[in-house]
N, C-alpha and C positions, 0 to 999 in steps of 0.2 A: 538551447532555444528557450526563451521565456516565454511562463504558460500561466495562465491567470485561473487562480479556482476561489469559489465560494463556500465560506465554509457558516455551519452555522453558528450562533454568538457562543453557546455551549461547547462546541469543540473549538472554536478559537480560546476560549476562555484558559480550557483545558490544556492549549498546546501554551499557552502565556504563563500559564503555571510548571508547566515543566519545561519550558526553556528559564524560568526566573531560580530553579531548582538546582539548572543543570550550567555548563560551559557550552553549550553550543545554540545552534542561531534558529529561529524557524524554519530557514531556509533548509540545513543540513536535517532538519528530523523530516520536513515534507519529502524531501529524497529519499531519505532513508524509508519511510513507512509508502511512496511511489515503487521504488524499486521491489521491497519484500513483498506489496500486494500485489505485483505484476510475476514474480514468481510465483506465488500460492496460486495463481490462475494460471497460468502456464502449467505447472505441476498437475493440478487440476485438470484442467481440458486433455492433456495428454493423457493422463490417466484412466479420461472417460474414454477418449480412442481407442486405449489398448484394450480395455475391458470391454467393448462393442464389438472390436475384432475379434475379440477371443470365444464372444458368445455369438457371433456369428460362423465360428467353425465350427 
């Protein structure tokens, strides 16, 4: 599904230079750095679960 984000000139700047660095496209590093930060919060909020649960026993 296509997904439209704005980023600021600074971090597009940043992402133009290591796409210009690397072999791959903007598109593969936006994924890549969508999926890892959707982990890291997943990871996250579960972790805050269990440790509620755990100081709630």
């Amino acid at each position: 599904m296509p997904t439209s984000i704005r980023l600021s000139p600074e971090v597009e700047h940043r992402l133009d230079d290591l796409v210009a660095m690397t072999d791959r496209s903007k598109a593969e590093y936006l994924r890549d750095f969508v999926e890892r930060g959707l982990e890291d919060l997943e990871d996250y909020y579960w972790a805050e679960e269990v440790l509620e649960r755990i100081e709630a026993w």
